[in-house]
DOMI-600919 format. One line per field, with one value per atom (N, C-alpha, C, O, CB): residue number from 1; residue in three letters; atom name; x, z, y. Coordinates in steps of 0.2 Angstrom, whole numbers, plus 2048, in hexadecimal, padded with zeros to 3 digits. Glycine has a CB too. Layout:
BEGIN
num (NUM,...)
residuo (ala,...)
atomo (CA,...)
xx (X,...)
zz (Z,...)
yy (Y,...)
***
This chain:
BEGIN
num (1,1,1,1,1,2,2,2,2,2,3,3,3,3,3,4,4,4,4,4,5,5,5,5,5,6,6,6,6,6,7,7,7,7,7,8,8,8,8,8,9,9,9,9,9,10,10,10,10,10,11,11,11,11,11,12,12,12,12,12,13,13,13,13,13,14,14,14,14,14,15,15,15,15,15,16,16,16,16,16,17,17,17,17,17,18,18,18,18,18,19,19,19,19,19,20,20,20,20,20,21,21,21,21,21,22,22,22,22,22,23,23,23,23,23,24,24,24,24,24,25,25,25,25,25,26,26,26,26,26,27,27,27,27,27,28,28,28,28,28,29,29,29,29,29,30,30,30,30,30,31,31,31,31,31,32,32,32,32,32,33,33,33,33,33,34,34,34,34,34,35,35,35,35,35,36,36,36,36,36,37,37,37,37,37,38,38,38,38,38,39,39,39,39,39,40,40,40,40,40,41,41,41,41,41,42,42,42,42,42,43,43,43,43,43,44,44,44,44,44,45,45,45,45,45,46,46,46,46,46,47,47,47,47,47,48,48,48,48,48,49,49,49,49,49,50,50,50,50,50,51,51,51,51,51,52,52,52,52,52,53,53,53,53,53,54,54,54,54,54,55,55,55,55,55,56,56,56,56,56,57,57,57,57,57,58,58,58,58,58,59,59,59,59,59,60,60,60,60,60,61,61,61,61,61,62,62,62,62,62,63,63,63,63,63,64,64,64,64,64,65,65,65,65,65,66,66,66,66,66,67,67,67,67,67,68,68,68,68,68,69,69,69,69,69,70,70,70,70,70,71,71,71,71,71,72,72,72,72,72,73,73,73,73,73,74,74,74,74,74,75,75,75,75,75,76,76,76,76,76,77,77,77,77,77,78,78,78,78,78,79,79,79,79,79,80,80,80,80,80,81,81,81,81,81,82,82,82,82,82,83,83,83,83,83,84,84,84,84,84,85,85,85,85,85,86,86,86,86,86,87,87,87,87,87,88,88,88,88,88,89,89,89,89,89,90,90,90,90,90,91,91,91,91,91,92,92,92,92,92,93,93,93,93,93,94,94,94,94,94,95,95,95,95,95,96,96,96,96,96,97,97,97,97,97,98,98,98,98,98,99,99,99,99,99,100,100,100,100,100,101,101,101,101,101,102,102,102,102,102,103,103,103,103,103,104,104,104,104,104,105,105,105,105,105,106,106,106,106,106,107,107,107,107,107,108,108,108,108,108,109,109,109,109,109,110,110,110,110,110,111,111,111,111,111,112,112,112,112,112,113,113,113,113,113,114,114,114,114,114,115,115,115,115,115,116,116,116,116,116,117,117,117,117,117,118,118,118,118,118,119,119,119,119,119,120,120,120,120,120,121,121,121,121,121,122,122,122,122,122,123,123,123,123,123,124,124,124,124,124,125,125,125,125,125,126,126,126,126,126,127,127,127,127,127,128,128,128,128,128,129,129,129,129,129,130,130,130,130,130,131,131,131,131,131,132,132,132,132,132,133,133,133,133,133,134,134,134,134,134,135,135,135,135,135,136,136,136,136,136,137,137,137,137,137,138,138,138,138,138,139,139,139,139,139,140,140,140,140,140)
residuo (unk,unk,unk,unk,unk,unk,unk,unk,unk,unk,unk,unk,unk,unk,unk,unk,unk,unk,unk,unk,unk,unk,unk,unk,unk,unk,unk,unk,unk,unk,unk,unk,unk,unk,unk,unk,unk,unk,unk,unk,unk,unk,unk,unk,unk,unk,unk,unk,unk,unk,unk,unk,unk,unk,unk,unk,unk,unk,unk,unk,unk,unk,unk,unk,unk,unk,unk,unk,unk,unk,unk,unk,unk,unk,unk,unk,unk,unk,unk,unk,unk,unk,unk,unk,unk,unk,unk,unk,unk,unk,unk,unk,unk,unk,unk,unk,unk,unk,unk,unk,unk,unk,unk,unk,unk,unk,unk,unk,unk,unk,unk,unk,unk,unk,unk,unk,unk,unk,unk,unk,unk,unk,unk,unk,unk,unk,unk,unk,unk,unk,unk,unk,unk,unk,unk,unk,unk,unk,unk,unk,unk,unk,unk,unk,unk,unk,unk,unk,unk,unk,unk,unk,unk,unk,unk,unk,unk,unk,unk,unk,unk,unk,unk,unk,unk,unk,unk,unk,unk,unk,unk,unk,unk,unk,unk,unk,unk,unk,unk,unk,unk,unk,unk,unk,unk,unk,unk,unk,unk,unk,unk,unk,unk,unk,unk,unk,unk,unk,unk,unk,unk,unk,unk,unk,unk,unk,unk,unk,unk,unk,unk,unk,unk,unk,unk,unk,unk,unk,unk,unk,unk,unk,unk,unk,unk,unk,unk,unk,unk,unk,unk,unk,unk,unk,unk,unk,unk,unk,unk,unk,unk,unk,unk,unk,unk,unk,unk,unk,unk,unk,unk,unk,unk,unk,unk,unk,unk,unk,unk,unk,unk,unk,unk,unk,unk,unk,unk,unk,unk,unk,unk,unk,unk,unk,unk,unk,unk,unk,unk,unk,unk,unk,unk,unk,unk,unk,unk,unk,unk,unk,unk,unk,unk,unk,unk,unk,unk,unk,unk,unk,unk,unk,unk,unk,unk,unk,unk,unk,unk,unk,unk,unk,unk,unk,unk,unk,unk,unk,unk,unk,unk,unk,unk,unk,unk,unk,unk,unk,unk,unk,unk,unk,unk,unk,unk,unk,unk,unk,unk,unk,unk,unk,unk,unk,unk,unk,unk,unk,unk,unk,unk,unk,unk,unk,unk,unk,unk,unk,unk,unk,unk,unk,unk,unk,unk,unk,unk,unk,unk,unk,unk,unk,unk,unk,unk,unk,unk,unk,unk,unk,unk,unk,unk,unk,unk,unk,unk,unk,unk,unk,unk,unk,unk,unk,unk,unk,unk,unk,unk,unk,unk,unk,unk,unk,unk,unk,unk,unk,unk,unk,unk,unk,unk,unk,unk,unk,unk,unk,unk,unk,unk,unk,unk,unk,unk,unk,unk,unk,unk,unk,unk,unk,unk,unk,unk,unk,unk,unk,unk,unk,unk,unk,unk,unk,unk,unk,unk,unk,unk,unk,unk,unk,unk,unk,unk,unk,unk,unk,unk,unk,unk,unk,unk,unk,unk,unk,unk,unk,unk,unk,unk,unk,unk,unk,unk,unk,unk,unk,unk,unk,unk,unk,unk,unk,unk,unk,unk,unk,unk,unk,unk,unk,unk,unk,unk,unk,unk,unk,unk,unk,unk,unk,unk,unk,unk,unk,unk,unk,unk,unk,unk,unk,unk,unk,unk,unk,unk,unk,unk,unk,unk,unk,unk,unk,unk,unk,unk,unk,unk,unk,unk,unk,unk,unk,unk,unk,unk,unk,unk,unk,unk,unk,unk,unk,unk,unk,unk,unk,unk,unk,unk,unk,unk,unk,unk,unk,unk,unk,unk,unk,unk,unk,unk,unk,unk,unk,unk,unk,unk,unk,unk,unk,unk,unk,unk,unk,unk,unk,unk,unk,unk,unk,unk,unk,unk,unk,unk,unk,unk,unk,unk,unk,unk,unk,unk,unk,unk,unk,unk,unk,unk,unk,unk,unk,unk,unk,unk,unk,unk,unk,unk,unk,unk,unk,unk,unk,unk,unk,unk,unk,unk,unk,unk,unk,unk,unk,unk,unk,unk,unk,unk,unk,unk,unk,unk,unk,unk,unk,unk,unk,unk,unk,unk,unk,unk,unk,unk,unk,unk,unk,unk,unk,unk,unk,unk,unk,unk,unk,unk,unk,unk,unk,unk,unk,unk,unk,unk,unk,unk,unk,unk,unk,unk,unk,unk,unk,unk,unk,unk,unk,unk,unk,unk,unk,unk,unk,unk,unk,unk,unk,unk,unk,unk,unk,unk,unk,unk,unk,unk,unk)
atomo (N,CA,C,O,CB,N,CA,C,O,CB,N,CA,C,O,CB,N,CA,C,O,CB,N,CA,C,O,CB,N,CA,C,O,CB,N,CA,C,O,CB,N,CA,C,O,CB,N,CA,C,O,CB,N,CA,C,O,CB,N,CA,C,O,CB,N,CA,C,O,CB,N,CA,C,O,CB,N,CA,C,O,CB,N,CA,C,O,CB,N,CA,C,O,CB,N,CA,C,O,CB,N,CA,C,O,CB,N,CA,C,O,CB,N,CA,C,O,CB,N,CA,C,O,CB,N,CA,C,O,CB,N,CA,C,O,CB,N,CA,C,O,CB,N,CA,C,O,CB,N,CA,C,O,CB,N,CA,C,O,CB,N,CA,C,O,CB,N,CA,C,O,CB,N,CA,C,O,CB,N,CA,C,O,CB,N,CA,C,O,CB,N,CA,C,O,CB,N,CA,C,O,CB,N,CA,C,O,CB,N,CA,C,O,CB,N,CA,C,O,CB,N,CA,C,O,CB,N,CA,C,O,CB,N,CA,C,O,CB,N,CA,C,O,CB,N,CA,C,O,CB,N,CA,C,O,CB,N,CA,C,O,CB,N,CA,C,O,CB,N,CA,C,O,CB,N,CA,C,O,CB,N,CA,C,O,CB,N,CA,C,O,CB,N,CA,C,O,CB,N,CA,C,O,CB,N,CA,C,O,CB,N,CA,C,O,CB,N,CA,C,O,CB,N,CA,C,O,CB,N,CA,C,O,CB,N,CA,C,O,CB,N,CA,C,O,CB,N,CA,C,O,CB,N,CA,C,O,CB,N,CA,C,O,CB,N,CA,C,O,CB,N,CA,C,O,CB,N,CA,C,O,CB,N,CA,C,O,CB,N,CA,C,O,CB,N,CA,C,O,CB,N,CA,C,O,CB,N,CA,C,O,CB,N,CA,C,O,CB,N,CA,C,O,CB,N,CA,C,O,CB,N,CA,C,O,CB,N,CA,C,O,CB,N,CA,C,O,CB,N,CA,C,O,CB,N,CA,C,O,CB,N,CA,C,O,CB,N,CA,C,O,CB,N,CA,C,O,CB,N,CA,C,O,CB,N,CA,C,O,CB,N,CA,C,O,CB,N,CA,C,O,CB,N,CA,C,O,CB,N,CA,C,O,CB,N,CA,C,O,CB,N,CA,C,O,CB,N,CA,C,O,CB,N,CA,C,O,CB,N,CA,C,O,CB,N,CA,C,O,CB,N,CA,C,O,CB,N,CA,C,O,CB,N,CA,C,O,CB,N,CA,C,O,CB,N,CA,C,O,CB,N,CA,C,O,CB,N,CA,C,O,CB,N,CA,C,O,CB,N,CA,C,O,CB,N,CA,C,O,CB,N,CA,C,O,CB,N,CA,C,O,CB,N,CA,C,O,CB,N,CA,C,O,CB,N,CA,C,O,CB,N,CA,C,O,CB,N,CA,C,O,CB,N,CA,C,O,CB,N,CA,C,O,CB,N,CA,C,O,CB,N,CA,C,O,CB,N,CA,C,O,CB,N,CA,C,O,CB,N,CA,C,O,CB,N,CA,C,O,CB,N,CA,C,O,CB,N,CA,C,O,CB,N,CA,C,O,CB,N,CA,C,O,CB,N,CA,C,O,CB,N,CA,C,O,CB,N,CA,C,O,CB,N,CA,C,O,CB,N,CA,C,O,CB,N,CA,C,O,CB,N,CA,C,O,CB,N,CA,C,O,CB,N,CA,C,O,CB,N,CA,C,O,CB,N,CA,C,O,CB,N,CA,C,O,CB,N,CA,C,O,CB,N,CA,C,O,CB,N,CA,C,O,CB,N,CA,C,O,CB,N,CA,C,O,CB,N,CA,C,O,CB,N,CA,C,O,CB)
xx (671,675,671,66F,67C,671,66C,670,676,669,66C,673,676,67C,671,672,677,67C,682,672,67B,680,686,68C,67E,684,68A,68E,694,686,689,68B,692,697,684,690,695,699,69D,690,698,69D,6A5,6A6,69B,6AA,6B1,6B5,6BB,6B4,6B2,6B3,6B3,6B6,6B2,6AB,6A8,6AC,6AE,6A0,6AC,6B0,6B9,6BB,6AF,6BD,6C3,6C2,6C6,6C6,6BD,6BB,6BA,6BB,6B6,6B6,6B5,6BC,6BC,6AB,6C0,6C8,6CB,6CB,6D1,6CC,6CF,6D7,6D9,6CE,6DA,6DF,6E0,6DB,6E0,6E7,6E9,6EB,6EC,6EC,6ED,6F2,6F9,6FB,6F2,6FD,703,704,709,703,6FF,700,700,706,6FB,6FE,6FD,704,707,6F6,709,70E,713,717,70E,712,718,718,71D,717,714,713,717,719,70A,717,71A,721,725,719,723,72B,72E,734,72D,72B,72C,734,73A,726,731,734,737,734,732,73E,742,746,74A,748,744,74B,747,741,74F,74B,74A,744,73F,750,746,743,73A,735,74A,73B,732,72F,72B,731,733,72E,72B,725,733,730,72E,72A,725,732,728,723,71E,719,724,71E,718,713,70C,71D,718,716,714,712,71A,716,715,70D,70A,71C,70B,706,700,6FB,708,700,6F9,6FC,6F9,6F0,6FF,703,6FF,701,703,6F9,6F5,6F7,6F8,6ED,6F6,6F9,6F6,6FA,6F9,6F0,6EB,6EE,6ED,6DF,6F0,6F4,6F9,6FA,6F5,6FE,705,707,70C,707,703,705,705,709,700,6FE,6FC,6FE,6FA,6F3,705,706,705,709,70A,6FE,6FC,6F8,6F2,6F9,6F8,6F7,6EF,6EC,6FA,6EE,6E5,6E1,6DE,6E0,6E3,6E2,6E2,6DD,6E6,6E9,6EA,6E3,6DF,6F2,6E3,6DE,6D7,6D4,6DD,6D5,6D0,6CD,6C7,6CE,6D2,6D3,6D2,6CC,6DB,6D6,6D4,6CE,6CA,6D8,6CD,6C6,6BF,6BA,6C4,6C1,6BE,6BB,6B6,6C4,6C4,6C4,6BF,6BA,6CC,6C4,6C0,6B8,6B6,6C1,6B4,6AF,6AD,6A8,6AD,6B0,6AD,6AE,6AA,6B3,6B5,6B5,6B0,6AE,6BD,6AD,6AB,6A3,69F,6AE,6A0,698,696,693,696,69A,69A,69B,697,6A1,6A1,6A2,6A3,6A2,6AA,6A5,6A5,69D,69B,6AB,698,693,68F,68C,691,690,68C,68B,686,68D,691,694,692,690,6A0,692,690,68C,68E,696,686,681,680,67D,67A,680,680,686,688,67D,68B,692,690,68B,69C,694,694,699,69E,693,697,69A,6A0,6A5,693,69F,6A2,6A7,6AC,69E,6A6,6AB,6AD,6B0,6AA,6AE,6B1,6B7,6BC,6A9,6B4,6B9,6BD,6C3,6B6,6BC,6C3,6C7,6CD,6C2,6C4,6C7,6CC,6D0,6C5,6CA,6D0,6D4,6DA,6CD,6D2,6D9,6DC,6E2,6D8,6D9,6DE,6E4,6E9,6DC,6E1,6E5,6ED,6F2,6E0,6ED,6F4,6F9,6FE,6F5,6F6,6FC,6FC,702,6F4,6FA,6FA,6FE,700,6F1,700,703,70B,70E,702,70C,713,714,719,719,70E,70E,70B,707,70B,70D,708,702,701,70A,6FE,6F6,6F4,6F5,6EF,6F0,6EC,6E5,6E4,6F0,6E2,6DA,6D8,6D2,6D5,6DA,6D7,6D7,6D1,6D7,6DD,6E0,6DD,6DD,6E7,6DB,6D8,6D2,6CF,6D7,6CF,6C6,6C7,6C7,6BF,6CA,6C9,6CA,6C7,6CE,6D1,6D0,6C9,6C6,6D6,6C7,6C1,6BA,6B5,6C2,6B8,6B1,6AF,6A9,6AA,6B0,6AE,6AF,6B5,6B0,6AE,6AF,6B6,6B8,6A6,6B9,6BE,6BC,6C0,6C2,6B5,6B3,6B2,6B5,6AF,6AE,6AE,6B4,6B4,6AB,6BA,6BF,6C3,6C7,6C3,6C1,6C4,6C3,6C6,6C3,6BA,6B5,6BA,6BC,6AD,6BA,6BE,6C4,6C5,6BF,6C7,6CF,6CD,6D2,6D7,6C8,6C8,6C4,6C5,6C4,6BF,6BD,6C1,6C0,6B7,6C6,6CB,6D0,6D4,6CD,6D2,6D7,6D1,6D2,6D8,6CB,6C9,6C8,6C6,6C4,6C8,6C6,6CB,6CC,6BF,6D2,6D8,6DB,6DF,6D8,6D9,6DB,6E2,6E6,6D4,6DF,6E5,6E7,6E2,6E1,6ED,6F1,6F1,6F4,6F9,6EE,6F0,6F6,6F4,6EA,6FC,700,701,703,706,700,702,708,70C,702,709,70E,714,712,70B,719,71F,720,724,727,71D,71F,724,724,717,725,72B,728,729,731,726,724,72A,72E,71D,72B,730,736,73B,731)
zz (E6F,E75,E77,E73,E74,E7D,E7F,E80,E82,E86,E7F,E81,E87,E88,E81,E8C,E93,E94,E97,E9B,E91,E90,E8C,E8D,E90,E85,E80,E85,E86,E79,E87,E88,E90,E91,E8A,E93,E99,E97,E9C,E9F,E93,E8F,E90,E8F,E84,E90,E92,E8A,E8A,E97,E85,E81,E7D,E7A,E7F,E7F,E7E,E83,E81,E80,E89,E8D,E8A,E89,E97,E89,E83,E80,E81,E80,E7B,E76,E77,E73,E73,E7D,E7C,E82,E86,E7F,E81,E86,E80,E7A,E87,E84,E83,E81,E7D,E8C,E84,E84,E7F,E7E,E87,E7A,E75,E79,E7F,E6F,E75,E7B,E79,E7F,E78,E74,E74,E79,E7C,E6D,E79,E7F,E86,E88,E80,E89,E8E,E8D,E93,E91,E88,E88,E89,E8D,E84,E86,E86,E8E,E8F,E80,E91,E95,E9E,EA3,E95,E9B,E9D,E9E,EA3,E9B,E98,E96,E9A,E9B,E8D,E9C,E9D,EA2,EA1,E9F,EA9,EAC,EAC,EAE,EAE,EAB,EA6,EAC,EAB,EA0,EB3,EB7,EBA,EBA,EBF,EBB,EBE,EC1,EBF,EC3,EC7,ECE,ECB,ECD,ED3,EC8,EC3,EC3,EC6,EBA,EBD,EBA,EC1,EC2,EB5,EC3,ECA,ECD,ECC,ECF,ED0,ED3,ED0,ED3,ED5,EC9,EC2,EC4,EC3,EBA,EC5,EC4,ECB,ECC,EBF,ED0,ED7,ED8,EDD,EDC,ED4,ED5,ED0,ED0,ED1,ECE,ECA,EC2,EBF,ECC,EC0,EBA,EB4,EAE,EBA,EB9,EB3,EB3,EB8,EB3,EAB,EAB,EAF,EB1,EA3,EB1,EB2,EBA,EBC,EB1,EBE,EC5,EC3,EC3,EC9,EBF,EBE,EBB,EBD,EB9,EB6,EB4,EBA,EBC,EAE,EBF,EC3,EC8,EC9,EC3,ECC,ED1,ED7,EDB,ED2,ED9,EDD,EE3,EE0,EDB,EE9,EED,EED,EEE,EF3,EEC,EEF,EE7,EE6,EF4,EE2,EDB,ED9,ED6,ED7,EDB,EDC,EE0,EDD,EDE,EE4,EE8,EE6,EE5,EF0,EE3,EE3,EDA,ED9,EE8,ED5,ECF,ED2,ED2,ECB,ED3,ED5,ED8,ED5,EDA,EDC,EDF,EDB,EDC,EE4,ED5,ECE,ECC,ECB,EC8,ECA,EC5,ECA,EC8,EC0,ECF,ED2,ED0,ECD,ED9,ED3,ED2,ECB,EC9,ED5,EC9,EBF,EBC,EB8,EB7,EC1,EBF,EC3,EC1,EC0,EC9,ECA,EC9,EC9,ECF,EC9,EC8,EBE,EBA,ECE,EBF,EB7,EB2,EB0,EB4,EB3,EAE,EB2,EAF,EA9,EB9,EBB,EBD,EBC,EC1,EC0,EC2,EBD,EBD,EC6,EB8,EB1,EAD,EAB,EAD,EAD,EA9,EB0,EAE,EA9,EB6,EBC,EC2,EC8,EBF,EBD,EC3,EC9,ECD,EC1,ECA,ED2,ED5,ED7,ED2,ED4,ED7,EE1,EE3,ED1,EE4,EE9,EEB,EEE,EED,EEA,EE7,EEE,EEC,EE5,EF4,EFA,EF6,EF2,F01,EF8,EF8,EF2,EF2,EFD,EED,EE7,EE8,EE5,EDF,EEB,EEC,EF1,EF0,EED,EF7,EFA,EF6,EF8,F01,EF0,EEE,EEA,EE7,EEE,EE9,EE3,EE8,EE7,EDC,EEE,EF3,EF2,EF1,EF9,EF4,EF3,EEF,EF0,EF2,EEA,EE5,EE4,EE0,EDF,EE8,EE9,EEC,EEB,EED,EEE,EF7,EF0,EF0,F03,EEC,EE9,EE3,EE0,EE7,EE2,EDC,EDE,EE3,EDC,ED7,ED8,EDD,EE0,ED7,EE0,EE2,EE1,EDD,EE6,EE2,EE0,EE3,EE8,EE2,EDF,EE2,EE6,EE4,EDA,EEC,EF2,EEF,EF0,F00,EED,EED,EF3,EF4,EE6,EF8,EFD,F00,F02,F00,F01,F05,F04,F08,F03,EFC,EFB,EFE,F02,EF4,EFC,EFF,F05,F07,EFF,F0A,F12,F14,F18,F16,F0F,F12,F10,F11,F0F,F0C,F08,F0B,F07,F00,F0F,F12,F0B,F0C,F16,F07,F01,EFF,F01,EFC,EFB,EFC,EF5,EF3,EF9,EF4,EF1,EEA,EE7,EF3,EE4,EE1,EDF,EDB,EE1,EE3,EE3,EE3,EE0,EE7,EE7,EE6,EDF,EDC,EEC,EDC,ED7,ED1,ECD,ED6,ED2,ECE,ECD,EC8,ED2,ED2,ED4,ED0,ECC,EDC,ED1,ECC,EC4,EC0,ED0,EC4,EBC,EB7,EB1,EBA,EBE,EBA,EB9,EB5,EBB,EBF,EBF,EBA,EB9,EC6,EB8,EB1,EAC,EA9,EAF,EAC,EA5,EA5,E9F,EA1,EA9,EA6,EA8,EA9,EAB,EA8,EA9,EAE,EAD,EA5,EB2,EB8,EBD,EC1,EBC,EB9,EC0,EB9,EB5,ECA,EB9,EB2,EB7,EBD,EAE,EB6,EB9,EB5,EB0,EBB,EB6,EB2,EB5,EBB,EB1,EAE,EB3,EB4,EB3,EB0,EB9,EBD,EB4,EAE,EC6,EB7,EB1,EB4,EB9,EB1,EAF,EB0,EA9,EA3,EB0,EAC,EA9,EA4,EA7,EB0,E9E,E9D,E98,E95,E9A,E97,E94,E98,E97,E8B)
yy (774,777,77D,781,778,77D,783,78B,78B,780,78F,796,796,799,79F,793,794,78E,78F,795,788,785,785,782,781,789,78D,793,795,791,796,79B,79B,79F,79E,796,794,78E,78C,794,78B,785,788,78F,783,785,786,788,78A,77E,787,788,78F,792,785,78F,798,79D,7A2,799,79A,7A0,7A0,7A6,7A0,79C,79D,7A0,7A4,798,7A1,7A3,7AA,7AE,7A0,7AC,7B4,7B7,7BC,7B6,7B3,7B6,7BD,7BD,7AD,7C1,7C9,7C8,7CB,7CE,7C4,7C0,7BD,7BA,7BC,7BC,7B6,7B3,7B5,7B6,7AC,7A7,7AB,7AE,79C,7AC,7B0,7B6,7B7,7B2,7BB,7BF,7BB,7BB,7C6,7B7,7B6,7B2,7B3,7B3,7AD,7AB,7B0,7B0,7A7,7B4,7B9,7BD,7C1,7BE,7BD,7C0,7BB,7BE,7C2,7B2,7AF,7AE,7AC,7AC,7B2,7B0,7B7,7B7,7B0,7BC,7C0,7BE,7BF,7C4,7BA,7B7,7B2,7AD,7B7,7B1,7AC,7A7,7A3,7B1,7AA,7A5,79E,79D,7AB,79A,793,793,791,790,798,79A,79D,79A,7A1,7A0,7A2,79D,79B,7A5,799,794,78F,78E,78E,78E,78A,78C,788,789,793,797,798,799,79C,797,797,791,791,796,78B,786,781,77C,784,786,785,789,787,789,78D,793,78E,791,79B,789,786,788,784,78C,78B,789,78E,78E,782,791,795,79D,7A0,795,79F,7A7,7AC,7B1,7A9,7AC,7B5,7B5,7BA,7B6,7B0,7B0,7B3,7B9,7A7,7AD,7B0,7B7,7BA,7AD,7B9,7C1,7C5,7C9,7C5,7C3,7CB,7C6,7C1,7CF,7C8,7C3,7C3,7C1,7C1,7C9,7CA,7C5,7C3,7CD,7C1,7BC,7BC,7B7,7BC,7C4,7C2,7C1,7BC,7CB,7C7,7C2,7BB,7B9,7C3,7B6,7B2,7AE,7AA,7B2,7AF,7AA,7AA,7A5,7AC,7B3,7B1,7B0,7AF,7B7,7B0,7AC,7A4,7A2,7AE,7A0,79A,799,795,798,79C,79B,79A,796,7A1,79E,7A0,798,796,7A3,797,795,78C,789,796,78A,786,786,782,787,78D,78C,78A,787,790,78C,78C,785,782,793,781,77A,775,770,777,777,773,773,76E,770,77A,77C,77C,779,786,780,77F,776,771,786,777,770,76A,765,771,769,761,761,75B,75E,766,764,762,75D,769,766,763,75C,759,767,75B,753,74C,746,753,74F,74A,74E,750,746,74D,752,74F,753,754,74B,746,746,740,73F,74D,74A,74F,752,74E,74C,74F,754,753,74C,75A,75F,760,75E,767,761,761,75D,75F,75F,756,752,750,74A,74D,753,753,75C,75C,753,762,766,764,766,76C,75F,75E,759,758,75B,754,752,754,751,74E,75B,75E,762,762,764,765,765,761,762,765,759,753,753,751,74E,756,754,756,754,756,75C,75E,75A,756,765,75A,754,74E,74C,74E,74C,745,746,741,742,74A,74C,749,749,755,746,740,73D,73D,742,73A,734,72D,72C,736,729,723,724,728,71C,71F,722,71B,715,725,71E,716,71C,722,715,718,71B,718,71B,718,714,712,717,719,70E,71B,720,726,72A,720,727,72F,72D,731,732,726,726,728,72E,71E,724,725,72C,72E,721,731,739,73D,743,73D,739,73C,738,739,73B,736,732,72F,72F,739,72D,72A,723,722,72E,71D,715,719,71E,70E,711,712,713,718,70C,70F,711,719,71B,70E,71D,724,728,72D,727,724,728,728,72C,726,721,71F,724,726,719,725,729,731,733,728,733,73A,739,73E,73B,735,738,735,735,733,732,730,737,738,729,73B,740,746,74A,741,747,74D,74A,74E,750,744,742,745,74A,737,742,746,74B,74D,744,74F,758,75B,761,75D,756,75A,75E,763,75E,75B,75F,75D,760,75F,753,750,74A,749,74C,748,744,73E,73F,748,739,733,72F,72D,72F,72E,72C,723,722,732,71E,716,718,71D,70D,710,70F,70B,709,708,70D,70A,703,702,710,6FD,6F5,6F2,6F5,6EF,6EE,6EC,6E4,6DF,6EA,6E4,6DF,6D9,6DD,6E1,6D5,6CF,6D0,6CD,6CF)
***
């Protein structure tokens, strides 16, 4: 493995966090009512937004971290993705959230055939970003 690909691997940067996972939990619980968790989990669900619950922090952490998921680790696993229309498709991805899914429906908001769209939600299932969960059938 090479040092700049160790060196910027999502594992290595966990690895050199200032942070344990227990402080950043405890720093969760601080806030114990219904109404928190919901805004916790209305906010992207991750701690360094939530402790400092400052809006412009907030935005500009995401923006971060966006860039670090998609230049760093998705550009690298699929280096011919098209970077544009793979970032609107993680916009998408909010509005789609507990919904049934029409992949026809995401390609056409996305200028993309139905295969690429399909492509897009099977790689943000694998890097954890979007949980595709099946449909519940009824078999015997």
């Amino acid at each position: 493995m090479t040092e700049t690909v160790e060196r910027d691997s999502f594992l290595q940067r966990l690895r050199n966090r200032k942070t344990g996972p227990r402080d950043l939990i405890e720093g969760l619980t601080a806030r114990d009512s219904l109404t928190h968790a919901h805004e916790f989990w209305f906010r992207g669900g991750y701690p360094e937004p939530w402790i400092r619950s400052d809006d412009d922090f907030r935005s500009h952490w995401m923006e971060q971290y966006i860039q670090s998921y998609l230049f760093r680790d998705v550009k690298r696993l699929f280096p011919g993705l098209d970077e544009l229309r793979f970032r609107r498709f993680l916009e998408l991805l909010g509005g789609l959230s507990g919904r049934v899914l029409n992949f026809a429906e995401a390609a056409r908001a996305l200028a993309v055939s139905q295969p690429t769209a399909r492509d897009y939600f099977e790689i943000a299932h694998g890097t954890f970003i979007w949980r595709m969960i099946p449909a519940n059938t009824r078999r015997g």
